[in-house]
N, C-alpha and C positions, 0 to 999 in steps of 0.2 A: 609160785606155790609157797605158804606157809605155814609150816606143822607143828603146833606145840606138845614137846614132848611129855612136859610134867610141869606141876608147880600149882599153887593154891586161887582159886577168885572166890572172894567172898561176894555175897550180894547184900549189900542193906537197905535197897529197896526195887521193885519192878512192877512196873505197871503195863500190861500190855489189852489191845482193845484191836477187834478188828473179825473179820469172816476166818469160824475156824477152819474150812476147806480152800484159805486164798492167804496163804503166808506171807505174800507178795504187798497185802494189804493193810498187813497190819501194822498198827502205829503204836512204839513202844518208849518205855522211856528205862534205864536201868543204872543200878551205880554201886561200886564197891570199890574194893581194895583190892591188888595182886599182891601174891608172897610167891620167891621162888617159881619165876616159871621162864621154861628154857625154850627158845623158838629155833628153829632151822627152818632158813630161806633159804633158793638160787644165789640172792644179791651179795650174801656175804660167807666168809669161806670158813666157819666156824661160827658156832649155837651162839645165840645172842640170851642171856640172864638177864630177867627183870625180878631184881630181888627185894623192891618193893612200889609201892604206888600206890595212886586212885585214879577211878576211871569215872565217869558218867558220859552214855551213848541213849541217844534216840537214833530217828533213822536216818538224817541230815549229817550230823554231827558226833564224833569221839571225841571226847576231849579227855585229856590226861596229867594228872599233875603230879608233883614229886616221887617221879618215877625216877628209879636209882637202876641204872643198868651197865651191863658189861658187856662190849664184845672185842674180841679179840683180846690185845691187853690194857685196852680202854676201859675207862669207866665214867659216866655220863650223870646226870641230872640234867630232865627234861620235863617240861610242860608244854603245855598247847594243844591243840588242837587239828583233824583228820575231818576234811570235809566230804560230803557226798561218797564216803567210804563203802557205802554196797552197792554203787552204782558203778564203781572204778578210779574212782580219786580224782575231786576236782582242784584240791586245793588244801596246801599242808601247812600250818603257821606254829612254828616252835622255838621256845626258848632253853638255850642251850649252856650247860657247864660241864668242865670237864676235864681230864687228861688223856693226852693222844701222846700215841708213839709209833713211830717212824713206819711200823708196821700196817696203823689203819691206813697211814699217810698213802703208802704208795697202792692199800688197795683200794683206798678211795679213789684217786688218780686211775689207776688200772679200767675201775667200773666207768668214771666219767670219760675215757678212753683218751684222756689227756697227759700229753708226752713232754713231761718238763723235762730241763737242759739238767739240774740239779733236783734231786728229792731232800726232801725235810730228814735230816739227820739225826737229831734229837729231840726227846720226846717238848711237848709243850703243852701248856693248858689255856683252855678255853673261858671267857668268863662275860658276864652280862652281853650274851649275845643273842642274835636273831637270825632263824632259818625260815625263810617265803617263798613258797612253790605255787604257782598259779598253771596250773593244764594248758591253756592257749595264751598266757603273759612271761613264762619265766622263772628265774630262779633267786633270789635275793637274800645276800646275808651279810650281816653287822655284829660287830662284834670284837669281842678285845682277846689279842691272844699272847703270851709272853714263854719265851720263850726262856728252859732249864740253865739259870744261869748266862742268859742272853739278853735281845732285845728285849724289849715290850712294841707289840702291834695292835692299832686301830686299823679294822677293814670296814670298809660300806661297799660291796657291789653289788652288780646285778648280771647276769648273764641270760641270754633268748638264742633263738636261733641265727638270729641279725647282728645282736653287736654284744660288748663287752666292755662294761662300764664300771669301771672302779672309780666311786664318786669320792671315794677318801682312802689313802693311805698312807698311815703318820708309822713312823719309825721311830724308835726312840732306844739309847744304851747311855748306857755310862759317859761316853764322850761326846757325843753327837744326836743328831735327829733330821729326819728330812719327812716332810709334809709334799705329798702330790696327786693327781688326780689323774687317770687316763681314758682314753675312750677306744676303743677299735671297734670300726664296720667295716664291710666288706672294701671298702676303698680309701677309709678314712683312717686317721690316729691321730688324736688329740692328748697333749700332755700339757700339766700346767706343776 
């Protein structure tokens, strides 16, 4: 469930066509700008701000672009695109920047219900990256993260119900670096 509490959508343009007693039918096209507007989901434990953007949706497709948002004491820039979003979400593709701290860290971790050995201690930021969610393919993201006064990290993986494949992970700091690859399925582990 998600409830938007307040905050502004402008429209600058909407075109809708369809049987006015069959809503189900109708084929629309819409696009504007948000200002200030505060959501509350289940998924996250504190209101999510989108304190600005643009949006264009027909009935296939959301798509959204320099959307500036906050949640928790994150704050993001994101575009992309929400597929088959009023049927139940077939497929999500977004690009991501940003800063995290330790706090989305572990409730990210938490929702994906994943028990790391160590949590991410200090904050980092996210940059020229990519998030792919496919309903019956998986999860997939790339992406550059460096860490406050730390390393700098390249990730490419993918994650399904079957296996877990980190096709790239370069490390890199001031003194050193290490480039590797790994694979985990259900009976397998590959590391290069």
């Amino acid at each position: 469930k998600v409830k938007a509490e307040r905050g502004t959508i402008s429209l600058s343009g909407v075109r809708l066509k369809g049987p006015v007693l069959r809503p189900r039918n109708w084929k629309f096209e819409a696009a504007g700008d948000v200002m200030g507007i505060v959501v509350e989901t289940m998924l996250v434990p504190a209101p999510i701000t989108v304190t600005s953007g643009e949006f264009r949706a027909d009935p296939e497709r959301l798509s959204i672009s320099s959307i500036k948002a906050n949640v928790l004491d994150a704050s993001f820039g994101i575009s992309g695109a929400l597929y088959a979003y009023l049927r139940g979400l077939e497929r999500v593709e977004l690009d991501l920047s940003g800063q995290v701290t330790p706090k989305e860290m572990k409730w990210l971790l938490d929702l994906l219900q994943l028990k790391p050995r160590t949590y991410v201690r200090v904050p980092f930021s996210i940059s020229r990256s990519h998030l792919s969610w496919h309903k019956d393919r998986g999860t997939s993201f790339n992406g550059d993260l460096k860490v406050k006064e730390g390393a700098q990290i390249s990730l490419d993986i993918f994650h399904d119900p079957d296996q877990l494949r980190i096709d790239r992970l370069f490390i890199r700091d001031e003194t050193s670096q290490a480039d590797m690859t790994l694979g985990l399925e259900e009976r397998a582990m590959t590391l290069t």
